[in-house]
N, C-alpha and C positions, 0 to 999 in steps of 0.2 A: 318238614314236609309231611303231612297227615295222609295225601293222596296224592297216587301217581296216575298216567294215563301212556297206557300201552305206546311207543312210539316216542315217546316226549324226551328231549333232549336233558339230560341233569347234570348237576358236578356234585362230586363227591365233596363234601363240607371239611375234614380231616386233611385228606389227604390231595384233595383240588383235581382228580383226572378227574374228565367227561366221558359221559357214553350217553348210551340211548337205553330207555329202559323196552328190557327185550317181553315180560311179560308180568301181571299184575294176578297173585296166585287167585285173591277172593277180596273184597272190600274190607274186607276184615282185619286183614291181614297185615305186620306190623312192619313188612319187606316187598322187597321187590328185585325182579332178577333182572340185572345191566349188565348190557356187552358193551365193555371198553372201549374208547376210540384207539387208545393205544395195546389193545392186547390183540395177538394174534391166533388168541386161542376163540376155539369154534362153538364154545359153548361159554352163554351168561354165567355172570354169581351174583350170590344172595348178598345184599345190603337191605339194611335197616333203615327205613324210610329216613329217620331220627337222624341220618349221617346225606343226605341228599337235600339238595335245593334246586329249584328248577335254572334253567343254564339257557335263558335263552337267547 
């Protein structure tokens, strides 16, 4: 995945959980921060576009 879009449903390519990507730092940028569907914690993590596919 080259681009993400704030919002956009993804799975993780590795490792297969989904989330939603929480926020897209700059166009530039080689990442993006996803909250889990399965985590409980309150704050996104950083993944590498390179590991995401869109999950829709």
């Amino acid at each position: 995945m080259n681009r993400v879009i704030e919002g956009a449903p993804v799975r993780h390519l590795t490792d297969g959980w989904t989330g939603t990507v929480a926020e897209t730092p700059s166009p530039l940028a080689n990442h993006a921060w996803v909250n889990r569907d399965s985590s409980a914690d309150p704050y996104p993590e950083m993944v590498l576009l390179e590991d995401l596919e869109a999950a829709d």
